[in-house]
N, C-alpha and C positions, 0 to 999 in steps of 0.2 A: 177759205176761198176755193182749193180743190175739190172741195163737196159741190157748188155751185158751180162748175165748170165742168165736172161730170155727169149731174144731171141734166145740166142743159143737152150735151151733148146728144146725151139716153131719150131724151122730149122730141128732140129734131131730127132724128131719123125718119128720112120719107117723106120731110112735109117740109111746103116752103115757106122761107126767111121770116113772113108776115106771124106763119100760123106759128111759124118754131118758137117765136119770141112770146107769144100769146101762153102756148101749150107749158114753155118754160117757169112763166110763172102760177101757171095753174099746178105743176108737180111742186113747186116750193114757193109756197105762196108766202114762209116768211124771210125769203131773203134780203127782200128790201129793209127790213126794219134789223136786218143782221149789222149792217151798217153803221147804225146807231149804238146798236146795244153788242161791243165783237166780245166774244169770249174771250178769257183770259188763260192764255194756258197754263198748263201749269208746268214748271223747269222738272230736267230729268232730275234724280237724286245726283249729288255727286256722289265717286264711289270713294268709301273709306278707303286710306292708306293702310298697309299691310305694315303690320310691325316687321321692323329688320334687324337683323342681330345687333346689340349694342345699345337698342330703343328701348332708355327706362320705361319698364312695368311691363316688358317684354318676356313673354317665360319662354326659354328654349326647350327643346325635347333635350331629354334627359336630366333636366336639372330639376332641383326643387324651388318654387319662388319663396325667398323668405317671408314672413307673415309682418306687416307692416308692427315697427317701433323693436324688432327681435335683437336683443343683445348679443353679448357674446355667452352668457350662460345659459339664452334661451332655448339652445338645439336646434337653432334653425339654420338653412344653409345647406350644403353639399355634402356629398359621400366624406365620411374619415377622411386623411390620410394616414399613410402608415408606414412602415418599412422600405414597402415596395417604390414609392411617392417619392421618396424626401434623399437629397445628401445631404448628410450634418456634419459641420465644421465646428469647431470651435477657438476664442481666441479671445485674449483682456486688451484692455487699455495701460498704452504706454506709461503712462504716468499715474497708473493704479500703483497700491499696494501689495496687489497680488489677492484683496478680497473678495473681488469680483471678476464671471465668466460669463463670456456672451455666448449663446448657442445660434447659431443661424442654421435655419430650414430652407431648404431650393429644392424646388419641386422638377425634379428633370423628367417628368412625363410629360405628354401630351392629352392632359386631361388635369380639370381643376377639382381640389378635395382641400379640403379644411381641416387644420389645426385646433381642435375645440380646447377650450379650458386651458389647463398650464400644463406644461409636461409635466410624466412619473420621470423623478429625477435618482439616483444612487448613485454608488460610487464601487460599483465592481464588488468583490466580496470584501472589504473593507469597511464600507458603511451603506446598511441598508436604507432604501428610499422603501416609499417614495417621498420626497422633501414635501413640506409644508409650502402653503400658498403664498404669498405674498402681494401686500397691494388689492384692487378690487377690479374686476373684469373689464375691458377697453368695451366701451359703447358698439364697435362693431367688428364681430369674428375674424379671426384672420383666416380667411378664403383667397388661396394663391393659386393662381392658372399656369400655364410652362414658363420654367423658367423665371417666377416672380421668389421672395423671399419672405419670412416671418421669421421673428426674432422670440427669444425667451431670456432673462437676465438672471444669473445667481447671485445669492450674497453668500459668502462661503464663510465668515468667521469677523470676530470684533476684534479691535486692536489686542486688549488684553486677554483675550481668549484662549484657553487648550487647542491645539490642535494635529490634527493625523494627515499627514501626507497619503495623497490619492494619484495615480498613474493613468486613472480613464476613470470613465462618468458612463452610467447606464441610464439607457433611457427610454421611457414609455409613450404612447401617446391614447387618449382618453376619444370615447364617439362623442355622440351629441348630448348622451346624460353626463349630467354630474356623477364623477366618482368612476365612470365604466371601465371596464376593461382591467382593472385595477389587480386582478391574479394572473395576469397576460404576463409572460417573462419578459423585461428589459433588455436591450440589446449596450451591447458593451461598446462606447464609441474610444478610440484611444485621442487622447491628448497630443494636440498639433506639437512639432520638433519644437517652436518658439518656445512654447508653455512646459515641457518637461513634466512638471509635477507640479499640486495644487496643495496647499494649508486647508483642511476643512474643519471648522468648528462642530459644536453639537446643535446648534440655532442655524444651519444652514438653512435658507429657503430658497427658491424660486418665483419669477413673474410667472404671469400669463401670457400666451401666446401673444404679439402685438406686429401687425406688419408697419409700424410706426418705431424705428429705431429712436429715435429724441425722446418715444416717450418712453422705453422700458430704461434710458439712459437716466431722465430726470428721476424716476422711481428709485436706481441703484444711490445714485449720488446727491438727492435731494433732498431722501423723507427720513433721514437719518439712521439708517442703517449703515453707517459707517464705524 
């Protein structure tokens, strides 16, 4: 209708009321039949929503997006962590044996990095690591942001087992391949005042990384490694 209201206007300059309405439909002779037949317009686009930090399937700058169905031995996921990343504590269960140690990972940076595979595990120069694996990889990586945690479990020895008292635990951490890093020197963590000293057998092993404590727990105390 503003097409037809500005023409008319453009027609009837200088001429009068009779001729204007005459002249009017001579410059758009189909506007009457517009009436019948109106165009349909067509709606603006709506605009897409902008992904916002936090919106699955959202990649941020500087991250990697992992590649859909990626495990935890797939290598996908975030920069290592490492030394610089992590406090490690260590500590057992009150009602253990004494043949299990839990290691907990806290990322006190401000930047997320992942714990790939199981840690390089030893025992100071006492007993060379790095431990054997244990168990089969958690469905997904443990990737800890500030201040979040990931867990690793050891089985340190069987009931009727030999074993060598240990004062601290060395410890490695691997990148996205399997096996990496593996002539990289272990750092020497000492054993919390609770724990004093550890019994370790020749069968010692280790979990894999797990930000899921219940389940490196059911691992330790379930699948018969007692």
């Amino acid at each position: 209708m503003r097409t037809a209201r500005t023409s008319w206007r453009t027609c009837a300059l200088g001429a009068a009321a009779l001729a204007a309405l005459l002249s009017s439909a001579a410059c758009n002779p189909g506007i009457a039949d517009d009436t019948k037949n109106p165009t349909t317009s067509t709606p603006a686009a709506t605009p897409s929503t902008p992904s916002t930090p936090g919106t699955p399937g959202a990649t941020q700058p500087g991250t990697t997006q992992p590649s859909a169905g990626a495990g935890a031995g797939s290598g996908a996921g975030t920069v290592a962590c490492n030394d610089n990343d992590l406090s490690i504590t260590t500590s057992v269960w009150r009602q253990d044996s004494g043949q299990h140690l839990l290691i907990t990972a806290t990322n006190f940076t401000d930047k997320t990095c992942t714990l790939y595979h199981y840690p390089y595990i030893g025992f100071g120069a006492v007993i060379d690591g790095p431990l054997a694996p244990m168990g089969s990889a958690p469905k997904a990586i443990a990737t800890i942001g500030p201040k979040e945690k990931a867990y690793a479990g050891l089985f340190l020895y069987r009931g009727s087992e030999k074993t060598v008292p240990v004062e601290a635990v060395s410890i490695g951490y691997q990148d996205r391949a399997l096996n990496s890093n593996k002539e990289s020197a272990m750092l020497d963590v000492a054993l919390s005042k609770e724990i004093g000293s550890l019994n370790v057998g020749t069968d010692a092993r280790v979990t894999y990384w797990n930000r899921d404590l219940g389940a490196i727990e059911d691992l330790l105390f379930r699948s018969g490694t007692r």
